[in-house]
N, CA and C atoms as a LAMMPS dump frame, in Angstrom:
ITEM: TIMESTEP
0
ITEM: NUMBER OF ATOMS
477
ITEM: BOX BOUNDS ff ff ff
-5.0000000000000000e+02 5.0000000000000000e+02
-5.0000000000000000e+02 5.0000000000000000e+02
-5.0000000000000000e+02 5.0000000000000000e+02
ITEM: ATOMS id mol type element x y z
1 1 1 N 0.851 -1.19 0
2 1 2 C 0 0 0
3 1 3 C 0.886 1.239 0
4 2 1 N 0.887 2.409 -0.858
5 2 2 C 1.442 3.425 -1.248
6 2 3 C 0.441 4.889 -0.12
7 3 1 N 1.836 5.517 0.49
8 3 2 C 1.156 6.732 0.926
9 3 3 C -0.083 7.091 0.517
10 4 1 N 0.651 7.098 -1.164
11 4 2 C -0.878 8.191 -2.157
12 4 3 C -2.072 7.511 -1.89
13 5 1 N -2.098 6.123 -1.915
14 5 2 C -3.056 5.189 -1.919
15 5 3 C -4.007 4.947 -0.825
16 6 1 N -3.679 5.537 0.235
17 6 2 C -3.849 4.812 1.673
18 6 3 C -5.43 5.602 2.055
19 7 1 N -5.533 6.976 1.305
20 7 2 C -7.152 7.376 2.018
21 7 3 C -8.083 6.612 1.326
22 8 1 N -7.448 6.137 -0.404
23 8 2 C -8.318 5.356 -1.094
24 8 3 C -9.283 4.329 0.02
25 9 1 N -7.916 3.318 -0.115
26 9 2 C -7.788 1.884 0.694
27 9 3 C -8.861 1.754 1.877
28 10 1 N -8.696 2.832 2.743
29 10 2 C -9.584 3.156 3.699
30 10 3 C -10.661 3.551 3.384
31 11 1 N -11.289 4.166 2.087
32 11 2 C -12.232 4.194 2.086
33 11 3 C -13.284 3.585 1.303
34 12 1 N -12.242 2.666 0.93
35 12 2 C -12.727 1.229 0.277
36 12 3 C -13.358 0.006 1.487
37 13 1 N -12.424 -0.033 2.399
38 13 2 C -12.686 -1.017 3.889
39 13 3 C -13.874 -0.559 4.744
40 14 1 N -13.898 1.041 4.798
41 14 2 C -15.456 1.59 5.099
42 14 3 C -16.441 1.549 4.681
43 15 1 N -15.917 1.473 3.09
44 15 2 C -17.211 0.965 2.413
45 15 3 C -18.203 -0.083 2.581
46 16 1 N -16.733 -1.092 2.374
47 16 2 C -17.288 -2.51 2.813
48 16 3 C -18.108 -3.138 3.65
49 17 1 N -17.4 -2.706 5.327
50 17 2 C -18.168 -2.046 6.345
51 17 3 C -19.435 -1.625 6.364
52 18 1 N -19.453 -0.635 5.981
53 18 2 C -21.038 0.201 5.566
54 18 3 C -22.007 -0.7 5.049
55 19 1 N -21.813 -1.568 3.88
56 19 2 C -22.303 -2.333 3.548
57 19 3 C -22.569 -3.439 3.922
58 20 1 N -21.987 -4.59 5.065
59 20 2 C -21.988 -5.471 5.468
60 20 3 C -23.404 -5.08 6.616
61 21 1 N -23.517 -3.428 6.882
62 21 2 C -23.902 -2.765 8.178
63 21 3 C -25.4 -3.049 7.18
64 22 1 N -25.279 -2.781 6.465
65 22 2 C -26.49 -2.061 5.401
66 22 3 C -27.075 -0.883 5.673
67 23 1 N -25.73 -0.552 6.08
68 23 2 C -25.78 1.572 6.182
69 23 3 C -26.133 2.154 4.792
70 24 1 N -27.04 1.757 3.781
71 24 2 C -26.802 2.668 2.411
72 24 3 C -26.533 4.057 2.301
73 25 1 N -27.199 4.893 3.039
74 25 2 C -26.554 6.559 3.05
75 25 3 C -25.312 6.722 3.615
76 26 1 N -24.379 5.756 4.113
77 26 2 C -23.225 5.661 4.469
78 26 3 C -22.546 5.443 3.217
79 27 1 N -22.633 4.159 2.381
80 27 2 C -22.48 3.525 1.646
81 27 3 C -22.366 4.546 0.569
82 28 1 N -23.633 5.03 0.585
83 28 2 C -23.398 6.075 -0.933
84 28 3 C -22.42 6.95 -0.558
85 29 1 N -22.179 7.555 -0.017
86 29 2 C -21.234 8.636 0.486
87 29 3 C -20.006 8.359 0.375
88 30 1 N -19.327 7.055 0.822
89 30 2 C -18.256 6.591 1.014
90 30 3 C -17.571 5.971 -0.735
91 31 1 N -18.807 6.069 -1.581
92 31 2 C -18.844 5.942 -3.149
93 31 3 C -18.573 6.597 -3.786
94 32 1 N -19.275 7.898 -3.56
95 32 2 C -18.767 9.109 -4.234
96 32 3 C -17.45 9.588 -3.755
97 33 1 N -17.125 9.73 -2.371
98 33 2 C -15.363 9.693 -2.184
99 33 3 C -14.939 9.078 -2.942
100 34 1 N -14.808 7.506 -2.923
101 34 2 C -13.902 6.875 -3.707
102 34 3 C -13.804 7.163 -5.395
103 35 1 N -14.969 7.486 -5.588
104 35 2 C -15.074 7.996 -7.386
105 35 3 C -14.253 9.464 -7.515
106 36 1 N -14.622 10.408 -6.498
107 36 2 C -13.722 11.191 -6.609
108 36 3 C -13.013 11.256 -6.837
109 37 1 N -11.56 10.386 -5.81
110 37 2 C -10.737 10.069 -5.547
111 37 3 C -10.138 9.43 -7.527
112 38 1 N -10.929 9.163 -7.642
113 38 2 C -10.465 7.95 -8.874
114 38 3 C -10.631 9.007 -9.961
115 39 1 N -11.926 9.781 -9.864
116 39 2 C -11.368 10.801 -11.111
117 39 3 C -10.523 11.895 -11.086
118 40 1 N -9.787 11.934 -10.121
119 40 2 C -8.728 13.125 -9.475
120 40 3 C -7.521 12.115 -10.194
121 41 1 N -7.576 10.801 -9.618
122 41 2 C -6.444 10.474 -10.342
123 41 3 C -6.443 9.928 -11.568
124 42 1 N -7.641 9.387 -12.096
125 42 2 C -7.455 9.57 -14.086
126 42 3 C -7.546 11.069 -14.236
127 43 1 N -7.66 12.031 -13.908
128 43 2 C -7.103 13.419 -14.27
129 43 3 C -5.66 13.77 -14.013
130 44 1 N -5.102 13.139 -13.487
131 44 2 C -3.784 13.746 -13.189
132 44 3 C -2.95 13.107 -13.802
133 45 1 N -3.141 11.649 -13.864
134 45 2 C -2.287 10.444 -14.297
135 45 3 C -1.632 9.975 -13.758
136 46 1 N -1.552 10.507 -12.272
137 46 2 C -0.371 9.745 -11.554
138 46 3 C -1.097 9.816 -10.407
139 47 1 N -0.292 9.072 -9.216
140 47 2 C -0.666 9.054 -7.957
141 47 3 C -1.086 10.586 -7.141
142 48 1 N -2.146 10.876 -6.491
143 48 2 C -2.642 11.553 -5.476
144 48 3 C -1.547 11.654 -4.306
145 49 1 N -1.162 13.263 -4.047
146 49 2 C -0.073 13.448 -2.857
147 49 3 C -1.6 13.224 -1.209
148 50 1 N -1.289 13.288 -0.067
149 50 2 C -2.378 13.361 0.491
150 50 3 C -2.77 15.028 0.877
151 51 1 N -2.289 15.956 0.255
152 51 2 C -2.745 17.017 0.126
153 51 3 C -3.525 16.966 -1.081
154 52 1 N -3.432 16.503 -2.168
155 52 2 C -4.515 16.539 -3.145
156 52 3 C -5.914 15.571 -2.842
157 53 1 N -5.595 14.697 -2.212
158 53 2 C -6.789 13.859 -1.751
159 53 3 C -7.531 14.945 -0.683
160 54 1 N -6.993 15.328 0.09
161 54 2 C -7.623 16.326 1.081
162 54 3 C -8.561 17.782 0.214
163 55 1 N -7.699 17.924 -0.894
164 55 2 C -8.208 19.246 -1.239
165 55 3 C -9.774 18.536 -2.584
166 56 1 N -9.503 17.51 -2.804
167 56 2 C -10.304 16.838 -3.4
168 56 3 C -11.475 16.668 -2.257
169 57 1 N -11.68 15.811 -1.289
170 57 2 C -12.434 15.894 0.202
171 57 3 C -13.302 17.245 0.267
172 58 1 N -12.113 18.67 0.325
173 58 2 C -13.054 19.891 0.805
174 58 3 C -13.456 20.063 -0.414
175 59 1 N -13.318 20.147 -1.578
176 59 2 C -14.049 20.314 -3.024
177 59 3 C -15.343 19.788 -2.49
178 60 1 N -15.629 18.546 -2.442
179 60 2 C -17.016 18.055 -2.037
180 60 3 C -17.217 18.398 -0.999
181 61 1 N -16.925 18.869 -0.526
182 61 2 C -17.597 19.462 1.108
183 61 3 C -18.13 20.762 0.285
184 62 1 N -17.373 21.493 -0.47
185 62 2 C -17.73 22.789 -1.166
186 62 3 C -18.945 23.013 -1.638
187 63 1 N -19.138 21.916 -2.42
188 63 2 C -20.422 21.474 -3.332
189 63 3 C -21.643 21.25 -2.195
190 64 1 N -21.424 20.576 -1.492
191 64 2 C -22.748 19.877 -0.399
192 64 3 C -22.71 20.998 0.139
193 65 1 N -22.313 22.245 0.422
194 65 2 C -22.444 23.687 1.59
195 65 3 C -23.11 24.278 0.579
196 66 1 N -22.944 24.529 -1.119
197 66 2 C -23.431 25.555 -1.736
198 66 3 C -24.841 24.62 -2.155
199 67 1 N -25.057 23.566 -2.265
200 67 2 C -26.277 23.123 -2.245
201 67 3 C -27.299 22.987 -1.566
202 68 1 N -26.816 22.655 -0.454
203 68 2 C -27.553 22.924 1.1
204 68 3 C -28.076 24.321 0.99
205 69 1 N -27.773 25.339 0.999
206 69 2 C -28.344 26.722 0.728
207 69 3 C -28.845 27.085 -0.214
208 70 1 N -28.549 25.95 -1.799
209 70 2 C -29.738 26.216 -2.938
210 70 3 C -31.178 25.342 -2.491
211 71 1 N -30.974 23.937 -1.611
212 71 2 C -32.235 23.199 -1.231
213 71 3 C -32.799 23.96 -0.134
214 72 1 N -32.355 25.062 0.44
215 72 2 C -32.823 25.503 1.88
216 72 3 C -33.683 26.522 1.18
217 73 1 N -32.851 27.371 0.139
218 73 2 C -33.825 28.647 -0.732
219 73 3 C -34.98 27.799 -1.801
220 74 1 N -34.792 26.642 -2.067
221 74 2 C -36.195 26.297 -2.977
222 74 3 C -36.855 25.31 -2.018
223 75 1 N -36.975 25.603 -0.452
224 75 2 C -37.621 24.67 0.606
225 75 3 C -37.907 23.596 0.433
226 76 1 N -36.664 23.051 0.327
227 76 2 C -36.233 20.921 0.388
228 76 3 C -35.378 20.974 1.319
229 77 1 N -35.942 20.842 2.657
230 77 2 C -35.727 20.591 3.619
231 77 3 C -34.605 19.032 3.824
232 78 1 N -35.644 18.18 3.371
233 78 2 C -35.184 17.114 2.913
234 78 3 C -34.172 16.985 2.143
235 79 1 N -33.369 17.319 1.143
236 79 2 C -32.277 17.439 -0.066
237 79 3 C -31.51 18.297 0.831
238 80 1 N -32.029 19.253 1.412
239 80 2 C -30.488 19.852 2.521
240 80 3 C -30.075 18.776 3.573
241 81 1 N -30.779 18.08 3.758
242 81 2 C -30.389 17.2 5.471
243 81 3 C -29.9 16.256 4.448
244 82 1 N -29.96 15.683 3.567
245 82 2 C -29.329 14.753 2.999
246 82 3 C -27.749 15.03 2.452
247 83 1 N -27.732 16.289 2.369
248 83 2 C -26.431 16.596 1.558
249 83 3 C -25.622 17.08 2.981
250 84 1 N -26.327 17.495 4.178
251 84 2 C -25.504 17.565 5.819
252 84 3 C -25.11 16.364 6.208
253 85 1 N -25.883 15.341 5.642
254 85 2 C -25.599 14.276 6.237
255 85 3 C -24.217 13.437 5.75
256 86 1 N -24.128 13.932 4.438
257 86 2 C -23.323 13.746 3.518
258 86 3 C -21.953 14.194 3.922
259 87 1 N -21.903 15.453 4.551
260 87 2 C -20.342 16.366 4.778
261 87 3 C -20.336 15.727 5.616
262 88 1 N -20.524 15.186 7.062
263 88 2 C -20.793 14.887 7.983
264 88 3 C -19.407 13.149 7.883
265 89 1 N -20.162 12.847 6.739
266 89 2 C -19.248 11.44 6.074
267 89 3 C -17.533 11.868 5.893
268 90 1 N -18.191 13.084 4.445
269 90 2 C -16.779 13.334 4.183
270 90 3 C -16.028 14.081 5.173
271 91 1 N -16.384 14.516 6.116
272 91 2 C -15.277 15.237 7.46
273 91 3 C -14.585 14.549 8.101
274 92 1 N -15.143 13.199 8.336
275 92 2 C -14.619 11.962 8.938
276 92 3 C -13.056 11.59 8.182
277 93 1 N -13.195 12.186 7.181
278 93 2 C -11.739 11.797 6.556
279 93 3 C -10.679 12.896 6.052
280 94 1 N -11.243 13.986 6.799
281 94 2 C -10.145 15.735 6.748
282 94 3 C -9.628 15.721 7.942
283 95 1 N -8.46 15.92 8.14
284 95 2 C -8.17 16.696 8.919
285 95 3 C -8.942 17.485 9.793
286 96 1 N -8.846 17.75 10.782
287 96 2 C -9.558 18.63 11.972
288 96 3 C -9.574 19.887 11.706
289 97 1 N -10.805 20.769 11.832
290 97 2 C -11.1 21.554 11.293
291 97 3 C -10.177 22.915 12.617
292 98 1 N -9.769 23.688 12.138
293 98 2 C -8.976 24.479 13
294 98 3 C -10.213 25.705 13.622
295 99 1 N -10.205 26.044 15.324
296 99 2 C -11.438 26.875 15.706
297 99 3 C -11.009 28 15.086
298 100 1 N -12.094 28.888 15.795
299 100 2 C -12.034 30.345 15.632
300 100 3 C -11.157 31.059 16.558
301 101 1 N -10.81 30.619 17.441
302 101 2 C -9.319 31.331 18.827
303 101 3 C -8.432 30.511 17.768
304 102 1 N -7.996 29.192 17.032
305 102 2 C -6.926 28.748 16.679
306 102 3 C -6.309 29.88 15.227
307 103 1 N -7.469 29.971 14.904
308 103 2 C -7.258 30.691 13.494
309 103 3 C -6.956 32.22 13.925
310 104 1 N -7.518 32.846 15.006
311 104 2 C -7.701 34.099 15.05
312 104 3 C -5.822 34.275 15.762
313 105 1 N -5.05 33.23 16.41
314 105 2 C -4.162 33.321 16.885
315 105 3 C -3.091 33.422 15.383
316 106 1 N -3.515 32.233 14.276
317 106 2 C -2.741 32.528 13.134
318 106 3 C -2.464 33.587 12.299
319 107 1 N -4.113 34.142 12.493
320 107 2 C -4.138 35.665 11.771
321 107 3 C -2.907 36.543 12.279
322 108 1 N -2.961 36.54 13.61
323 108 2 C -2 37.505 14.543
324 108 3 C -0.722 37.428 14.335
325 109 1 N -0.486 36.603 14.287
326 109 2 C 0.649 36.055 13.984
327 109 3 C 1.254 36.835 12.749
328 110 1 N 0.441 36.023 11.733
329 110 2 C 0.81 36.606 10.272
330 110 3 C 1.15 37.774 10.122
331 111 1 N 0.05 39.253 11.081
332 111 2 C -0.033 40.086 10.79
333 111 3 C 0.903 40.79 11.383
334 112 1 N 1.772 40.182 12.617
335 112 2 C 2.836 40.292 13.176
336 112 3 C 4.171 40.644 12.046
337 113 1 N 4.205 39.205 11.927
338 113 2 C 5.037 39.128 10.614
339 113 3 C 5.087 40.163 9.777
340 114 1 N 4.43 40.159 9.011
341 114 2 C 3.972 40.75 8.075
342 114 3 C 4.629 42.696 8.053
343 115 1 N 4.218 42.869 9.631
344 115 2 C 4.565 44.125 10.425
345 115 3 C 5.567 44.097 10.827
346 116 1 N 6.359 43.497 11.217
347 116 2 C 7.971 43.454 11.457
348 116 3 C 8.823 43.234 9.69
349 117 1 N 8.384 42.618 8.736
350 117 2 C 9.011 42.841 7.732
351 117 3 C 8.499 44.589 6.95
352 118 1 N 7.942 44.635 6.748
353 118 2 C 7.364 45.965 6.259
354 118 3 C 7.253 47.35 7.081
355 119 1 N 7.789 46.918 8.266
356 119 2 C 7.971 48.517 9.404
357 119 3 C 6.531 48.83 9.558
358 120 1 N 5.558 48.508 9.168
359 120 2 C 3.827 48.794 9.795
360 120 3 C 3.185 48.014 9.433
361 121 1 N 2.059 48.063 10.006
362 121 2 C 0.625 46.946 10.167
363 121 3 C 0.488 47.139 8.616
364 122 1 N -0.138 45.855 7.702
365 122 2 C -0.653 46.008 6.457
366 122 3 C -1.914 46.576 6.838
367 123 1 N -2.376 46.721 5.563
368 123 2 C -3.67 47.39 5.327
369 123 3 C -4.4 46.746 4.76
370 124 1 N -5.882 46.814 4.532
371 124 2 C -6.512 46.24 4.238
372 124 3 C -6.499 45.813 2.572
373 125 1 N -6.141 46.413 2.005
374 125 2 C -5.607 45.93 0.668
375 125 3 C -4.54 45.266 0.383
376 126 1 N -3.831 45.273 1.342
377 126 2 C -2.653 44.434 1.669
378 126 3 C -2.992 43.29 2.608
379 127 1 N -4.499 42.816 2.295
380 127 2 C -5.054 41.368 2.572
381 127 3 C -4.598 39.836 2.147
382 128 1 N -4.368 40.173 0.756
383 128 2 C -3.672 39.418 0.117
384 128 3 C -2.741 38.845 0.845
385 129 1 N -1.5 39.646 1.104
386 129 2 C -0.261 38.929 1.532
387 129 3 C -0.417 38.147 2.624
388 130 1 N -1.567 38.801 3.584
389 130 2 C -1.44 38.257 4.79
390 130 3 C -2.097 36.741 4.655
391 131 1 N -2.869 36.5 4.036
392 131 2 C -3.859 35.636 3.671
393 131 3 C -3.045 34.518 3.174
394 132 1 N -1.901 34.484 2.275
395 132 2 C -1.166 33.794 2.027
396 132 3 C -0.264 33.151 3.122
397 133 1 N 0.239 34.147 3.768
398 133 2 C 0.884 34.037 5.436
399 133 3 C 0.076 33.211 5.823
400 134 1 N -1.208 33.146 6.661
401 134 2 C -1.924 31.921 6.978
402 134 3 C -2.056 30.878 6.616
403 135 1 N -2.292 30.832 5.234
404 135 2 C -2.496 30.098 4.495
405 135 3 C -1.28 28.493 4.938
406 136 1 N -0.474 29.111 4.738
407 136 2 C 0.269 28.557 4.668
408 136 3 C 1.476 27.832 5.984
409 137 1 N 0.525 28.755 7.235
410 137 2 C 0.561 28.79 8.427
411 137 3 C -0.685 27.431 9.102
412 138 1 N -1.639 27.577 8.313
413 138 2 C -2.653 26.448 8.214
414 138 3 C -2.234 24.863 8.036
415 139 1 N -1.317 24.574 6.763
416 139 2 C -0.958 24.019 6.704
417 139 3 C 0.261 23.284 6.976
418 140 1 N 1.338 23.735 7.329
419 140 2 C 1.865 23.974 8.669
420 140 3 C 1.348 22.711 9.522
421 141 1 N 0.332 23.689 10.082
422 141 2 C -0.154 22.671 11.335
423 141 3 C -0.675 21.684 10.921
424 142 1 N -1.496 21.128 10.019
425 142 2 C -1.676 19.359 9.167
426 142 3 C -3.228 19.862 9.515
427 143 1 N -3.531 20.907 9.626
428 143 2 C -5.511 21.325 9.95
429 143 3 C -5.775 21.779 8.765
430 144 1 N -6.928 22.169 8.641
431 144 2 C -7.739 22.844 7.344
432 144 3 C -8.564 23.725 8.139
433 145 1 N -8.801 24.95 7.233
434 145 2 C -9.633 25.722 7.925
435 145 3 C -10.484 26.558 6.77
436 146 1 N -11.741 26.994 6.642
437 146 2 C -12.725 27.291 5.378
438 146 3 C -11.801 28.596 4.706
439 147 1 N -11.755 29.15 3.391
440 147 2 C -11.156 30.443 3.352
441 147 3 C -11.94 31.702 3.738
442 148 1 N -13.373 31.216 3.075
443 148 2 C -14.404 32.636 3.807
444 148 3 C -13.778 32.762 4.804
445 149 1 N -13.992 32.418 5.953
446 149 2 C -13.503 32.266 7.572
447 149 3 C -12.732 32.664 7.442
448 150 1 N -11.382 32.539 7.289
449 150 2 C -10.015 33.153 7.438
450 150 3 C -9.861 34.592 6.759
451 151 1 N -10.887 34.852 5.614
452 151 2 C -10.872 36.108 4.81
453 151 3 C -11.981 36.98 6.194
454 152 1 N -12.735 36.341 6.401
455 152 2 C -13.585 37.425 7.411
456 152 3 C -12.767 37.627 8.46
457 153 1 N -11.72 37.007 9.115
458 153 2 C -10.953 36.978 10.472
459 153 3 C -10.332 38.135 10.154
460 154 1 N -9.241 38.157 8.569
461 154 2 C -8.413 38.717 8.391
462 154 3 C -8.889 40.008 8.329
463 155 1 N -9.624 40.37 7.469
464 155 2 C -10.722 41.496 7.272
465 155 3 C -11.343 42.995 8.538
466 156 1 N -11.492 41.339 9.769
467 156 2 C -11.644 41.799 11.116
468 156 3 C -9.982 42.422 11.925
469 157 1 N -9.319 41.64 11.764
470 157 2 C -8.122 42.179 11.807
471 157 3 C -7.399 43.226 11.417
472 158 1 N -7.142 43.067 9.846
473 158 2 C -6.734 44.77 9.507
474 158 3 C -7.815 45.871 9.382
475 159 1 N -8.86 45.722 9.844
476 159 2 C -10.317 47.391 9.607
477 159 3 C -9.635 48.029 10.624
């Protein structure tokens, strides 16, 4: 079994699992990961790093958040709880989501930085840089954290 391979693998054995359970809304969920997964890598042609499997993961988390709020605005109550129920699956296999004190400490940080290289606090148009600073401060720590979120922190930070 290959690094690249290993969220597959696992979420092939959950599958299985799921199914032996006769969890089907488990089951489906744990399907569409793995298809993901599989058309990420017939798109690439080569093996998945586990940062691309991860960023593949929040892609579908992306999709089930902006749908959930198109089934909530055409009142399908039902089609939103199904697609919550859904992230709910795929979170089980991200990384830990970083809080709002964890992130708001990274912002600071950055903006620290940021202010000791440049002799003053950036500015708010000078969001960008800082944003990258986190960014990359995020990962770093092996967490994930939404970008809205980190753009509203930052936002809150340099006003």
């Amino acid at each position: 079994m290959t690094e690249a391979a290993g969220l597959e693998v696992v979420v092939t054995q959950h599958m299985v699992a799921a199914m032996k359970a006769k969890d089907a809304d488990r089951t489906g969920t744990l399907r569409l990961i793995k298809t993901a997964l599989k058309n990420k890598l017939i798109e690439k042609r080569s093996a998945l790093t586990p940062a691309e499997e991860q960023q593949t993961l929040a892609t579908m988390v992306k999709q089930r958040r902006d749908s959930i709020e198109m089934f909530t605005k055409g009142n399908r109550p039902e089609l939103a709880a199904k697609e919550a129920a859904e992230i709910t699956v795929i979170e089980e296999y991200m990384p830990k989501s970083l809080d709002e004190a964890g992130l708001r400490a990274l912002v600071d940080q950055a903006i620290a930085e940021q202010t000791a290289e440049a002799g003053q606090k950036p500015t708010p148009k000078e969001m960008g840089l800082v944003m990258k600073r986190v960014q990359v401060k995020i990962q770093a720590t092996g967490a994930r954290a939404e970008g809205r979120v980190v753009s509203e922190i930052i936002k809150a930070a340099l006003a």
